[in-house]
C-alpha positions as CSV (number, residue, x, y, z in Angstrom):
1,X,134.9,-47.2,-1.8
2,X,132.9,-49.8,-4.0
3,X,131.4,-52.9,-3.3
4,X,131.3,-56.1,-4.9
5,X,129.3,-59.3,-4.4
6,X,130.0,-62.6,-5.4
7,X,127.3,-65.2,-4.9
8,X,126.3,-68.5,-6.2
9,X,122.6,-68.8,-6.1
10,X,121.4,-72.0,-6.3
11,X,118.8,-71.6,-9.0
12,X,117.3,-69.2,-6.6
13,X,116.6,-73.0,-4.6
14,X,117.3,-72.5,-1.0
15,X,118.5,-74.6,1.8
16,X,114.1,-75.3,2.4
17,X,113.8,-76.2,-1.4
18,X,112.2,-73.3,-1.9
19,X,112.1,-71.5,-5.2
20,X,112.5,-68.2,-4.6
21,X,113.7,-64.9,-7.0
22,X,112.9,-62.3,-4.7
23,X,114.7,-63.9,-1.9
24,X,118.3,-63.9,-3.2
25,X,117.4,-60.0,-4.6
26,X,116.7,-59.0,-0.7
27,X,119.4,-60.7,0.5
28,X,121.8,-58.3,-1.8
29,X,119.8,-55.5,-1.6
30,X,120.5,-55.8,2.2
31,X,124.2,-54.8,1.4
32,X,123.9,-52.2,-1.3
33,X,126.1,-53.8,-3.8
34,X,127.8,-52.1,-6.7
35,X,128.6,-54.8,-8.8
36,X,127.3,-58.6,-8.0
37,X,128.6,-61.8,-9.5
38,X,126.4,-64.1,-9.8
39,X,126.4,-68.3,-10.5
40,X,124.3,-70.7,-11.3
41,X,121.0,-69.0,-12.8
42,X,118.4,-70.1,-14.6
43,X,116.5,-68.2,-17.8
44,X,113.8,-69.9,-19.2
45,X,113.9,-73.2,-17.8
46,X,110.9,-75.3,-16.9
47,X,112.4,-76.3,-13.7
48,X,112.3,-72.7,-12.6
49,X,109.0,-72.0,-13.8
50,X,110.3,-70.7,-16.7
51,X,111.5,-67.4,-15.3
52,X,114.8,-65.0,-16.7
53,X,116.7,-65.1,-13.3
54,X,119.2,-62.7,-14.2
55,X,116.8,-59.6,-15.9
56,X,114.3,-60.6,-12.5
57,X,117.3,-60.0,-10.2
58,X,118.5,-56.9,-11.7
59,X,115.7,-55.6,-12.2
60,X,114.8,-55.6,-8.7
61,X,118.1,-53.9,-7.7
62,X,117.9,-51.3,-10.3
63,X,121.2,-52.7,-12.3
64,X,121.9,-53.5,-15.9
65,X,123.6,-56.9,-15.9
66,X,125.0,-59.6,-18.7
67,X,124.7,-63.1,-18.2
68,X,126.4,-65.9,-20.2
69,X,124.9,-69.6,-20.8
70,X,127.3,-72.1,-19.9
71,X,124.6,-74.7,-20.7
72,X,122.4,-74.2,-23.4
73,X,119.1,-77.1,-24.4
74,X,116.9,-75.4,-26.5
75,X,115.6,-72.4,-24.8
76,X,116.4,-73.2,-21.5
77,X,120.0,-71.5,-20.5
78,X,122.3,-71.7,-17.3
79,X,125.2,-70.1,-16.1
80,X,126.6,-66.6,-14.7
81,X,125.9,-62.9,-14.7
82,X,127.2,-59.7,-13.6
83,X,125.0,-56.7,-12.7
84,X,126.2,-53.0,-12.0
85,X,124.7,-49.8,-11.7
86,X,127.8,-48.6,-13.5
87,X,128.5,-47.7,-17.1
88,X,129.5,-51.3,-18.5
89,X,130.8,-52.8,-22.0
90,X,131.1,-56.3,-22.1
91,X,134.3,-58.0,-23.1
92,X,134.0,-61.4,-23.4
93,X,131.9,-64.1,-22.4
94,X,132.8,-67.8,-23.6
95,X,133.1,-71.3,-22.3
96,X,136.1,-72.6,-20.7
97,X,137.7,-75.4,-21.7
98,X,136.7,-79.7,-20.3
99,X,137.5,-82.6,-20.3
100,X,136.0,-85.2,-22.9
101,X,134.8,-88.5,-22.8
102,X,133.7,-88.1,-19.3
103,X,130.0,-88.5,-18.8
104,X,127.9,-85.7,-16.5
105,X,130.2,-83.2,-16.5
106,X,128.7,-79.8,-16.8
107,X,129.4,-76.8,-18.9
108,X,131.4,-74.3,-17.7
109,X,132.2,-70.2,-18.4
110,X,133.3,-67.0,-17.7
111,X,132.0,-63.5,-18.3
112,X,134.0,-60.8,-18.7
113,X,132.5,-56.9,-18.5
114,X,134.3,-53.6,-18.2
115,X,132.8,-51.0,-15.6
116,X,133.7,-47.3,-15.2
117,X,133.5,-46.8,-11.6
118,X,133.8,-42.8,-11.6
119,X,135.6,-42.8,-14.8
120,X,138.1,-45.3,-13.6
121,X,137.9,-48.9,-15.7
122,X,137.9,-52.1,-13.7
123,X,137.9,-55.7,-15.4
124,X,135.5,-57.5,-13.7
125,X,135.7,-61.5,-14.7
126,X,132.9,-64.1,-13.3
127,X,133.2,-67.2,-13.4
128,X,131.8,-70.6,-11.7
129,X,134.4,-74.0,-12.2
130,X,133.8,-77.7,-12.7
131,X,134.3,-80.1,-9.9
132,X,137.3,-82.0,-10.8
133,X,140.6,-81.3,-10.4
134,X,141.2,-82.4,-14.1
135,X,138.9,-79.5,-15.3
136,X,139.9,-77.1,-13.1
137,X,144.0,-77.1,-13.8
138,X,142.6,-76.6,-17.7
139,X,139.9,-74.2,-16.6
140,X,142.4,-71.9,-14.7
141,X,145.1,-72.1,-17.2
142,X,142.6,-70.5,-19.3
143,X,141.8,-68.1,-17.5
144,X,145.2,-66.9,-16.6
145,X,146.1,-67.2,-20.5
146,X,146.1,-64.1,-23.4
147,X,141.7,-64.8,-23.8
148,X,141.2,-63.6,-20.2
149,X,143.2,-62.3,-17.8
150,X,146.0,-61.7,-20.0
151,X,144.1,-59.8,-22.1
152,X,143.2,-57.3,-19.2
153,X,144.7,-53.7,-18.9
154,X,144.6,-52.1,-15.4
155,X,142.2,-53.0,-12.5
156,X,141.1,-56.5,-12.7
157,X,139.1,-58.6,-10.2
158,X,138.2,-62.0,-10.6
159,X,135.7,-63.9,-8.7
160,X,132.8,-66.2,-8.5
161,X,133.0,-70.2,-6.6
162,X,136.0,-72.0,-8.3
163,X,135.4,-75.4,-6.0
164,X,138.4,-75.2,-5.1
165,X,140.6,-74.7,-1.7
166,X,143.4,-72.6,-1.1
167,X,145.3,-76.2,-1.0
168,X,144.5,-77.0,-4.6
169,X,146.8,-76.6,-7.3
170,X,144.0,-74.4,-9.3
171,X,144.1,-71.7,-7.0
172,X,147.6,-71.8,-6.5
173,X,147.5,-70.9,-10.4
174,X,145.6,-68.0,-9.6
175,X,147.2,-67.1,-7.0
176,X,150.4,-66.3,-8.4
177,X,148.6,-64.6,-11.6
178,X,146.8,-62.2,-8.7
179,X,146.2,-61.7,-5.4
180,X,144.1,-63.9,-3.2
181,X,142.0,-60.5,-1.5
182,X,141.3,-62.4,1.7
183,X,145.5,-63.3,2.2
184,X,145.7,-59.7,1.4
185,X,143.8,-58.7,4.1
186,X,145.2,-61.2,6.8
187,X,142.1,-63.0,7.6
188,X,142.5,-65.2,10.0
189,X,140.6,-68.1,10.3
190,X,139.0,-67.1,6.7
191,X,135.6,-66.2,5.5
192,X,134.0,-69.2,4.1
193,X,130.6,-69.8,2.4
194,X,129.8,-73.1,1.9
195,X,127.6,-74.6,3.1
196,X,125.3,-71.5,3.9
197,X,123.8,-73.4,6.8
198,X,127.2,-74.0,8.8
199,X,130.2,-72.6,6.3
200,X,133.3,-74.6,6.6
201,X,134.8,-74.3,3.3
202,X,136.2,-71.1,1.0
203,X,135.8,-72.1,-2.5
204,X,134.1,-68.3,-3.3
205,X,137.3,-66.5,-4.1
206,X,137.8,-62.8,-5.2
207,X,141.5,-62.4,-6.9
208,X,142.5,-59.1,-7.1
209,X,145.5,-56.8,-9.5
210,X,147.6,-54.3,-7.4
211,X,145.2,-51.2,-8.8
212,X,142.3,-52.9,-6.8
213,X,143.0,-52.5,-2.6
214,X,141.2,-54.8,-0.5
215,X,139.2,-53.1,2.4
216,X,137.0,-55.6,3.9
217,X,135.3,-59.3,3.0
218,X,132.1,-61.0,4.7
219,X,130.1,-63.2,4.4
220,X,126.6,-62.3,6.0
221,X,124.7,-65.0,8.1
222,X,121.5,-63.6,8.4
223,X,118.4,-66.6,8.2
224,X,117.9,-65.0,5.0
225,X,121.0,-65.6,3.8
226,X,121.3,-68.9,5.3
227,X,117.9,-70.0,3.7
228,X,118.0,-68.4,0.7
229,X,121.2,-70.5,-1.1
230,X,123.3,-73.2,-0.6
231,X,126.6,-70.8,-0.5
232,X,126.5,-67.4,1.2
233,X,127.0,-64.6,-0.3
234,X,130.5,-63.0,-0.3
235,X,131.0,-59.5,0.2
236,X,134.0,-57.4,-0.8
237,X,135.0,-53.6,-0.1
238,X,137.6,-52.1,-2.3
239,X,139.4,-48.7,-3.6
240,X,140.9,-48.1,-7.1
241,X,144.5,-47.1,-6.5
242,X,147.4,-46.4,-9.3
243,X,149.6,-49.4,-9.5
């Protein structure tokens, strides 16, 4: 069994306005993760006093990680990571596509790495999507196109808060490229995430090939969890099967 955790983190800004690093860390190190997704990060930004979320994270959970700036000014970056304590080679990490002329909208990515869990290769893909449904049909149809997941051979989960509902046509797009891990598992009512205070709503979504079997998904409610982000965090239980 492995386990994966997929968790957007506010900046490390909780529920209290609280800036935080250590928090978010304790509230994964609380589940003994083998891989975590993570979105919205800051690395060098003077909001965040200037701090390298990602490298503080991992370093505090003993795991090597890659992060990708979906939003670059200067020296101040934002955007996604993925930490492992697992042999890792990353694959790709790019922006996704947007829509122009449309004022405010932020920058969006994915990040792709390769891990060898006990010699076994599984494409993990990360990502974090815009907030209209414009963006998102062109976001996911990258995603599900020959740059990303149709450029991955064998195990493949995809994960990370796609602002979207199992209702909306961007997730059904995913959904019929792979498996919605929670549907797979017969969930019922699902495990939702947002907001952390009184989660109504599943946009955090973990997609899964038929090499990757579901075992279990949570989301913990701890007060640390509840304080530390806006989402909780979303945790996932698997096995590496032959297809």
């Amino acid at each position: 069994m492995a386990r994966l955790i997929t968790y957007n983190v506010h900046r490390c800004v909780g529920v209290d306005r609280r800036l935080d690093v250590g928090r978010i860390a304790d509230v994964l190190a609380e589940h003994e993760p083998d891989i975590v997704c993570l979105q919205e990060l800051d690395v060098g930004r003077a909001r965040t006093a200037h701090v390298d979320q990602a490298c503080s994270i991992a370093e505090r959970l003993a795991m090597s990680f890659r992060f990708h700036p979906a939003m670059a000014v200067e020296t101040e970056l934002y955007g996604d990571a993925i930490l492992t304590r697992w042999p890792e080679r990353l694959m790709r990490a790019a922006a996704l596509p947007t829509i122009s002329g449309v004022p405010g909208l932020e920058p969006r990515g994915a990040l792709w790495s390769r891990i060898e869990i006990d010699g076994t290769p599984l494409n993990v893909i990360n990502t974090h999507l815009g907030l209209m449904p414009r963006e998102q049909r062109l976001q996911t149809a990258a995603l599900v196109g020959q740059d990303w997941l149709g450029a991955c051979q064998g195990a493949t989960i995809l994960t990370g808060d796609f602002n979207a509902t199992s209702l909306t046509r961007p997730y059904q797009t995913l959904a019929r490229r792979l498996s919605d891990a929670q549907r797979m598992l017969g969930l019922r009512p699902s495990v939702k995430t947002f907001p952390s205070t009184f989660p109504a709503i599943r946009i955090d979504h973990v997609f899964v090939s038929p090499q990757v079997r579901p075992l279990k998904i949570s989301a913990p409610a701890s007060p640390l969890a509840r304080a530390a982000s806006d989402h909780l965090p979303l945790v996932f239980d698997f096995a590496l099967q032959p297809a």
